[in-house]
C-alpha positions in Angstrom: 94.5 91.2 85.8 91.7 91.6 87.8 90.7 92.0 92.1 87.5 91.7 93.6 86.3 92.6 97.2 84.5 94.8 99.8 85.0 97.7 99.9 86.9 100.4 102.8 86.3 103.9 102.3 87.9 107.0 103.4 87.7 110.5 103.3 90.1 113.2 101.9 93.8 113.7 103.1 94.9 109.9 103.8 98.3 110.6 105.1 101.1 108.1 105.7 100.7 108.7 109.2 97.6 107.0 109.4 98.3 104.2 106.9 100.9 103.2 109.2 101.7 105.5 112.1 105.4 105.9 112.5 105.7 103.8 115.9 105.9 100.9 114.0 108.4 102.3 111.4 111.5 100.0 113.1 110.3 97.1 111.3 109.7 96.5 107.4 108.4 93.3 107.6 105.1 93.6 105.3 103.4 91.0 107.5 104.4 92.9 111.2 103.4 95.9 109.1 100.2 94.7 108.2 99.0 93.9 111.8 98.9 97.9 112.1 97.6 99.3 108.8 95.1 102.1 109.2 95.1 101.9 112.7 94.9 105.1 113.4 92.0 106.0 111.2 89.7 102.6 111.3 90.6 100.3 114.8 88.7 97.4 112.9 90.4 97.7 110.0 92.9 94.9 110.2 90.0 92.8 111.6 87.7 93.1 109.2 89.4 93.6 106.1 90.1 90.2 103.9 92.1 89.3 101.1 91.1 91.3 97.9 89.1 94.0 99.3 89.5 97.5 98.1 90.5 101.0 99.8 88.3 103.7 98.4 89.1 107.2 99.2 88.7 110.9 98.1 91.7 113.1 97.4 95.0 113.1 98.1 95.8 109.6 99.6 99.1 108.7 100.6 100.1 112.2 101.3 102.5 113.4 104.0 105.8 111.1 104.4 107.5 109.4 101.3 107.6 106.0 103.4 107.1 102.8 101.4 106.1 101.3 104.6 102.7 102.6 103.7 101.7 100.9 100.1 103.7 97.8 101.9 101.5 98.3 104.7 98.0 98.2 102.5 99.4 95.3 100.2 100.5 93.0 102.5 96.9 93.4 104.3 95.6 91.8 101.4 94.1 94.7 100.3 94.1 94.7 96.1 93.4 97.7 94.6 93.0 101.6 96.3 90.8 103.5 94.1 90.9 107.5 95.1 90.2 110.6 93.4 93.9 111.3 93.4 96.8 110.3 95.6 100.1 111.9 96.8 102.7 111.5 93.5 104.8 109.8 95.9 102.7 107.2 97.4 101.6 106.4 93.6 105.1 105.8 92.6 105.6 103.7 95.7 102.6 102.1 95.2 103.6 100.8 91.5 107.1 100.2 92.7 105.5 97.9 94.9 103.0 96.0 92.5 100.3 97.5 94.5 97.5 98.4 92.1 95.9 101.6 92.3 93.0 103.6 90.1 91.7 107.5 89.8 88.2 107.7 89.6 86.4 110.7 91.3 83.0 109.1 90.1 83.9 105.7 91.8 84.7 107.3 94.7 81.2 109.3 94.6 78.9 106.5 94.0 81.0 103.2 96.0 79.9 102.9 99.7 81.8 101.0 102.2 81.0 97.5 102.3 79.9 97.6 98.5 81.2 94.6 96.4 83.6 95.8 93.4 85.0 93.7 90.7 88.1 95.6 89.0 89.7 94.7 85.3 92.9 96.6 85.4 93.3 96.1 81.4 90.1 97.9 81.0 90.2 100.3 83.7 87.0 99.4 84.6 85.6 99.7 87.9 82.3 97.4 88.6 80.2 97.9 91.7 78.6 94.4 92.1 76.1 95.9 94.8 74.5 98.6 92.9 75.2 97.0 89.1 77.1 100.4 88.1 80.4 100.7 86.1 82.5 103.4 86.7 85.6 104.0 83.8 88.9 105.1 84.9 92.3 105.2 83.1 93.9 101.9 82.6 97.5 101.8 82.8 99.7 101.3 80.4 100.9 98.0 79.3 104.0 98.2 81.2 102.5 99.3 84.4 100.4 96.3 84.4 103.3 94.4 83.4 105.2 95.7 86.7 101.8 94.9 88.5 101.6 91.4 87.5 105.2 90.6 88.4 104.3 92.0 92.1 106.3 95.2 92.1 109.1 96.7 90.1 112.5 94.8 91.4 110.4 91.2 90.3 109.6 92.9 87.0 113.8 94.2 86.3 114.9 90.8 87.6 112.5 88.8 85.1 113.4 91.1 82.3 116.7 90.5 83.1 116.7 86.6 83.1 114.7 86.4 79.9 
């Protein structure tokens, strides 16, 4: 599995709030949700961003709320992959349950600027910046991880195991 895109960086402390601010939480719609997805911290993003490009962020994304609405929120953007330095355990576990793939790597997060071109192989863990010609290694996840990935999110991956 791999994604490839531009890049949309952040700073430290990514809350759910911003992701998608809670005014828009009577809906779960992932495309109604998209239309608003990091509103609050980038106006242009939902204007700008196109399908496959990447979040990149410092520490602690996804904090604050345990709301799904915000990895359905990013996914349903088209965005395919966040890359932080860490992230909120809760938005990571919503963000697997999900199929919404999602990488540690503090020295990615360093050296990628926004509007940088990445190319990610998620078998790997490896992390290409396609604008500076730099590869950054993170921790690939384990087989069945990328497994729920590649079946979109973890009910698709039980019902499939289920049918075969």
């Amino acid at each position: 599995m791999k994604a490839n895109g531009k890049v949309f960086k952040y700073g430290s402390n990514v809350d759910t709030d911003v992701i998608i601010p809670a005014r828009y939480l009577n809906t779960s719609d992932p495309a109604e949700l998209a239309k608003h997805c990091m509103e609050d911290i980038d106006a242009e993003f939902v204007n700008e961003v196109e399908p496959g490009d990447i979040i990149v962020a410092d520490k602690n994304f996804g904090c604050g709320s345990s709301r799904e609405h915000a990895p359905i929120a990013i996914k349903a953007a088209g965005v395919s992959c966040v890359i932080a330095t860490t992230f909120a355990r809760i938005f990571y576990r919503n963000a697997i349950n999900i199929g919404l793939p999602i990488l540690e790597c503090p020295e990615a997060v360093e050296k990628i600027q926004k509007g940088d071109v990445v190319e990610i192989d998620f078998s790997k863990g490896v992390i290409h910046n396609m604008t500076k010609c730099e590869s950054y290694q993170s921790q690939p996840f384990p087989e069945f991880i990328q497994e729920i990935m590649a079946a979109d999110g973890l009910v698709k991956y039980i019902t499939k195991s289920l049918q075969e």
